[in-house]
C-alpha positions as CSV (number, residue, x, y, z in Angstrom):
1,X,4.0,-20.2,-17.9
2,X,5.5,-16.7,-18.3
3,X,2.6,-15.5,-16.7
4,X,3.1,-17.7,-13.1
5,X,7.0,-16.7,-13.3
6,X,5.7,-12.7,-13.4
7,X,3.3,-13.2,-10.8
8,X,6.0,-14.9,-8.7
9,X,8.9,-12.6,-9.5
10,X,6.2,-9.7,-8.5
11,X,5.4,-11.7,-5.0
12,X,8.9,-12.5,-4.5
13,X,9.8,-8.9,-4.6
14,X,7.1,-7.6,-2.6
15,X,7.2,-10.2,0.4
16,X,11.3,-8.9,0.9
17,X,10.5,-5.3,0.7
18,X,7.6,-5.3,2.8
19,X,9.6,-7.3,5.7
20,X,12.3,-3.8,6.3
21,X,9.1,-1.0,5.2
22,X,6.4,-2.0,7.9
23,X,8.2,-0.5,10.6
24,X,7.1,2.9,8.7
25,X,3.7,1.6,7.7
26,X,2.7,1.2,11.5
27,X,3.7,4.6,12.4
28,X,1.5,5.6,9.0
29,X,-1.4,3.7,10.3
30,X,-1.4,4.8,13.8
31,X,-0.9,8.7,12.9
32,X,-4.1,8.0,10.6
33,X,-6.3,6.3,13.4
34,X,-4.9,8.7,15.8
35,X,-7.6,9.3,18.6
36,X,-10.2,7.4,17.3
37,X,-12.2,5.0,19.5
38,X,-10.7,6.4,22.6
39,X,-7.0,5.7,21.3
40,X,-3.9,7.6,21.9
41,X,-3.7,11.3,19.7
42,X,-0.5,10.3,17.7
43,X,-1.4,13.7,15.5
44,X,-0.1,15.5,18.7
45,X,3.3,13.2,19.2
46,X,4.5,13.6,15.7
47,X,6.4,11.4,13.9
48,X,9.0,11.2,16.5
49,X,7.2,11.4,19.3
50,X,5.0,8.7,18.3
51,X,8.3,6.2,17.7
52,X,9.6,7.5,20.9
53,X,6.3,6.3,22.9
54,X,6.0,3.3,20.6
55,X,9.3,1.8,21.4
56,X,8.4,3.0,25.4
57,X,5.2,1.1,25.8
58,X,5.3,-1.7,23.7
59,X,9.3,-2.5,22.5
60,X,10.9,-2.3,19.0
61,X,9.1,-5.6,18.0
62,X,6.0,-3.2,17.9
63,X,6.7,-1.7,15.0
64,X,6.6,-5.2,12.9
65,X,3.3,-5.9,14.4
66,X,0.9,-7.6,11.5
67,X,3.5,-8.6,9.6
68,X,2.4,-12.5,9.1
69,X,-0.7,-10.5,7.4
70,X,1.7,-8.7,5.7
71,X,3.5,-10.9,3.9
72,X,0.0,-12.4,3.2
73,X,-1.3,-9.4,1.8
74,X,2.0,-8.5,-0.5
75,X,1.9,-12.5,-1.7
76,X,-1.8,-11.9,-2.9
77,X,-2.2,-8.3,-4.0
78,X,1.1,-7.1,-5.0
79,X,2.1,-10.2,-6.5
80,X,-1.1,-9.4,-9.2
81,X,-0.6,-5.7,-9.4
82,X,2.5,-5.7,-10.2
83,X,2.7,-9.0,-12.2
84,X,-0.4,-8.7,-14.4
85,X,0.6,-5.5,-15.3
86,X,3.1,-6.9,-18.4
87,X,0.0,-9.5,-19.5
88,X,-2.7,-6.6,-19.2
89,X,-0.5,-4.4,-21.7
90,X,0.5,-6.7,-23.8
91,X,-3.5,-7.8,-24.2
92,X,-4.4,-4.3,-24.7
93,X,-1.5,-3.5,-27.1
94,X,0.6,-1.5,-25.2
95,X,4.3,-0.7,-25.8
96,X,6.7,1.9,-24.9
97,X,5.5,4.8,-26.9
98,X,2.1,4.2,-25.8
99,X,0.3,7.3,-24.4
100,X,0.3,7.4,-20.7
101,X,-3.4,7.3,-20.1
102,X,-3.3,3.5,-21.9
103,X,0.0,2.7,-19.2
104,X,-2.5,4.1,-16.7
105,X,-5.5,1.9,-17.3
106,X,-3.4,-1.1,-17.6
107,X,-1.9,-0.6,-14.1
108,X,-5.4,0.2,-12.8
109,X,-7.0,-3.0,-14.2
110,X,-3.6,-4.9,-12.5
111,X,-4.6,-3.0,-9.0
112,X,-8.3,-3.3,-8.8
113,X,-7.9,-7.3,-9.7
114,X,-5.1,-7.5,-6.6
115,X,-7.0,-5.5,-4.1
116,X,-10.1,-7.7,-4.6
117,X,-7.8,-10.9,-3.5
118,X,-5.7,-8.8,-0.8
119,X,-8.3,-7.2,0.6
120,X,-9.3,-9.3,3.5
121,X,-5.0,-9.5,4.9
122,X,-5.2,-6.0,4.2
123,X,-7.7,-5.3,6.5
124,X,-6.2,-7.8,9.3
125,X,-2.9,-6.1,9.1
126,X,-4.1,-2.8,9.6
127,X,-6.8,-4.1,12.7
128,X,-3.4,-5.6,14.0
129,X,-1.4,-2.3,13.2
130,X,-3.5,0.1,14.9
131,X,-3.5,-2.2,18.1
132,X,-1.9,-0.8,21.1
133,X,-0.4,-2.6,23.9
134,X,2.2,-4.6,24.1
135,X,0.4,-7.9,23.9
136,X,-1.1,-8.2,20.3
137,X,-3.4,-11.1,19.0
138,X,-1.8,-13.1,16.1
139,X,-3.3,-13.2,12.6
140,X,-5.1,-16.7,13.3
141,X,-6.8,-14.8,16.6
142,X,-7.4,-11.7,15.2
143,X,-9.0,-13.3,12.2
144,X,-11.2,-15.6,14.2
145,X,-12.3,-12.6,16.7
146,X,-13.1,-10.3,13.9
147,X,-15.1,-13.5,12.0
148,X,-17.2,-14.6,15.5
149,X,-18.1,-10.7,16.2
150,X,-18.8,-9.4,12.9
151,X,-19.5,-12.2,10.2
152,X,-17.6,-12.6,6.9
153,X,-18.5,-9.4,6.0
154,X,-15.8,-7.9,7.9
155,X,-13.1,-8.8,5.4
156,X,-14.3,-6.5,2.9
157,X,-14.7,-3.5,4.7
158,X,-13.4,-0.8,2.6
159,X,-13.3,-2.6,-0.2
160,X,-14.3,0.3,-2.4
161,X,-11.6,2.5,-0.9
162,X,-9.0,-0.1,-1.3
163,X,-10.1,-0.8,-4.7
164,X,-10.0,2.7,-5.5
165,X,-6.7,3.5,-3.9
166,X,-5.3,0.4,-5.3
167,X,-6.2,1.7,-9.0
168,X,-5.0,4.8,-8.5
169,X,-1.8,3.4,-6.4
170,X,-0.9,1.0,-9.4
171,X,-1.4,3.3,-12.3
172,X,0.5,6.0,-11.2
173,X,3.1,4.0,-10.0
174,X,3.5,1.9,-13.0
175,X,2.5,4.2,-15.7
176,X,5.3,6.8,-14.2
177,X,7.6,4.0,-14.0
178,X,7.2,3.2,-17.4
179,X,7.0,7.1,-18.8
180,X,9.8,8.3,-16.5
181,X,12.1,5.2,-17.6
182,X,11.2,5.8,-21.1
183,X,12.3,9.5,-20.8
184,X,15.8,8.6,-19.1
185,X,16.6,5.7,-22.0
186,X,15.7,8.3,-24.7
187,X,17.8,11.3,-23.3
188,X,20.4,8.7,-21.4
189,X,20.7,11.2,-18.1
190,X,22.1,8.3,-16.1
191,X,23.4,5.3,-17.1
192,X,21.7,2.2,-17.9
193,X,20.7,-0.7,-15.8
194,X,20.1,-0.3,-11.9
195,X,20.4,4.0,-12.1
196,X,17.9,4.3,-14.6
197,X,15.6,1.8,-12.8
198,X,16.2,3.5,-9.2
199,X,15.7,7.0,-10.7
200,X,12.4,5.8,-12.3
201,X,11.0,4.1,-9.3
202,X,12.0,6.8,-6.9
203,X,9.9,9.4,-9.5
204,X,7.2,7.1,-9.5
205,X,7.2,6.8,-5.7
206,X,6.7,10.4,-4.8
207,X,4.3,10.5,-7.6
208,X,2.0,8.0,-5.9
209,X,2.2,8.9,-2.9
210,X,1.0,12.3,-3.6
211,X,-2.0,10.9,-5.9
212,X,-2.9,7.8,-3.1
213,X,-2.9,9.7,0.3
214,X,-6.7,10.7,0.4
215,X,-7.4,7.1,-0.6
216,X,-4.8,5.5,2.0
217,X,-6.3,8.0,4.6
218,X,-10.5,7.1,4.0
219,X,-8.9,3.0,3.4
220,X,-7.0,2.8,6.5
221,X,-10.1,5.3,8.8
222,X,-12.8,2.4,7.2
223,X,-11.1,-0.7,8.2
224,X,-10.1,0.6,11.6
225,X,-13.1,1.9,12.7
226,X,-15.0,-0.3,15.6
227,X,-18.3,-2.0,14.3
228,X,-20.1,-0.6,17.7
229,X,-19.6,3.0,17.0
230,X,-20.2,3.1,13.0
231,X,-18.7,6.7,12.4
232,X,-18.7,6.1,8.9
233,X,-21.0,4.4,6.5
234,X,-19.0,4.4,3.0
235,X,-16.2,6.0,1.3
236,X,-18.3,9.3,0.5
237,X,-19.3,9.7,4.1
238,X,-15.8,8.9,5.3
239,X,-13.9,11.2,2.7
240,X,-16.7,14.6,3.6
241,X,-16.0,14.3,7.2
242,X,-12.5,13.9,6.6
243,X,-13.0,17.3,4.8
244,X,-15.6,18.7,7.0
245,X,-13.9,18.2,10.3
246,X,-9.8,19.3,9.5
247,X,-10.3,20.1,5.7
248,X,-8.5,19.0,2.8
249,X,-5.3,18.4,4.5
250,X,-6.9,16.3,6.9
251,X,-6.5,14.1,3.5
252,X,-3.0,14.2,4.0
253,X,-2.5,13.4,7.4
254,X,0.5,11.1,7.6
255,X,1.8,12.3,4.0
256,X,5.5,12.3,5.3
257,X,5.9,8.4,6.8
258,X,3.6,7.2,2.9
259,X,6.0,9.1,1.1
260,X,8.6,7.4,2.9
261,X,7.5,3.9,2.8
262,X,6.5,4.7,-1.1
263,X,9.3,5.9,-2.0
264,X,11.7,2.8,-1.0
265,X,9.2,0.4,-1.5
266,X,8.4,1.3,-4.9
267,X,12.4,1.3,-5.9
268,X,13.6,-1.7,-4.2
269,X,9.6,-3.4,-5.4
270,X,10.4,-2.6,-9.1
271,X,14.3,-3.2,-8.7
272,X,14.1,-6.5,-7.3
273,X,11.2,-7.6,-9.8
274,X,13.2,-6.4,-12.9
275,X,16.1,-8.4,-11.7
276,X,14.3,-11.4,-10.8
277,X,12.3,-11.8,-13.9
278,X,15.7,-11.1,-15.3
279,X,17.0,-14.2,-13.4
280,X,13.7,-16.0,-14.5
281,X,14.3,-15.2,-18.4
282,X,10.7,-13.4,-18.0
């Protein structure tokens, strides 16, 4: 039972943060894309030129376009990444003192399992993120269009990026949590309660962000690409002409808006869940 309310608590937590970050995870997406497939060069805009033309062309509701797939995605993958993570640990004998390689694998076993459920919203989000124009198919039309044109195959495109970002994503993330907030109790820096748990989810967050960002960059370039011009054939391909073509900190293009949606996602994702498996008895 404990198990359900964690999973829950996780999915509760995730769906509510998600709804106030996607406005960043748009601009993320379509600085990643950026002139591919005959699409606008956001990489020239910037950060806020690309907002500025954003809200121009297609209007403020823009920037919470794919959210319905969203919320889909968050009730499905985060909800098991972040809510297996407890059972996984405690299965694989895991406590607070643990080294951090242990906290690590557990939090990668938790991602890889929720990546291989969200993967299929995951992509429809960010096919309906990277969509320009002010008049954008739903998730039931964009589903169905990207089913009748290129099978069911479609859904898992990029599922070895995903899974691999999604390992990396969740250990980091929880294992820092857990080490940073271990570090904080035992020297008592800040007080206990919601300063120690912002303080270790906003360390975690920069954390991740700096380990994912390769893997969110090949992720998002392999579900976006078109299936008529197949620039990439696999993660390996993707990541060398990443590298080949503007180096390794083509890698990192878009660092600044993941590090912002990671670094408030991860504190109010973690805050939340902490207090609502508190109000669960979890």
């Amino acid at each position: 039972m404990d198990l359900f309310k964690n999973i829950g608590a996780a999915g509760s937590a995730a769906v509510i943060t998600v709804t106030g970050i996607h406005p960043i995870d748009v601009i993320k997406t379509r600085l990643q894309v950026s002139g591919e497939g005959g699409g606008r060069n956001y990489k020239k805009l910037g950060m806020t030129g690309s907002i500025n033309v954003i809200v121009k062309e297609e209007g403020i509701s823009a920037f919470w376009k794919g959210i319905g797939a969203a919320w889909m995605r968050e009730s499905s993958y985060t909800s098991l990444r972040l809510g297996l993570y407890s059972p996984i640990k405690t299965a694989m004998g895991v406590e607070s003192h643990s080294h951090f390689i242990m906290k690590f694998t557990a939090g990668s076993l938790a991602g890889a399992l929720g990546s291989l459920v969200g993967n299929p919203f995951d992509v429809l989000k960010t096919r309906m993120m990277a969509t320009e124009g002010i008049q954008t198919p739903g998730i039931r039309i964009t589903a169905h269009d990207l089913y009748k044109s290129q099978g069911i195959k479609v859904f898992y495109r990029g599922i070895e990026a995903n899974i691999l970002r999604a390992m990396v994503l969740n250990g980091t993330k929880m294992a820092c949590y857990d080490q940073i907030k271990e570090m904080i109790t035992v020297s008592r820096l800040v007080p206990s309660g919601l300063p120690t748990q912002f303080c270790s989810a906003f360390g975690a967050g920069f954390f991740m962000a700096t380990t994912v960002a390769p893997f969110d960059m090949v992720r998002t370039k392999l579900m976006n690409q078109p299936p008529e011009l197949k620039m990439y054939t696999g993660f390996v391909d993707c990541f060398a002409k990443i590298v080949r073509q503007h180096g390794v900190s083509g890698l990192y293009s878009g660092f600044i808006p993941i590090w912002m949606r990671f670094a408030p996602t991860t504190c109010l994702q973690l805050i939340i869940f902490e207090q609502v498996k508190q109000l669960f008895n979890i």
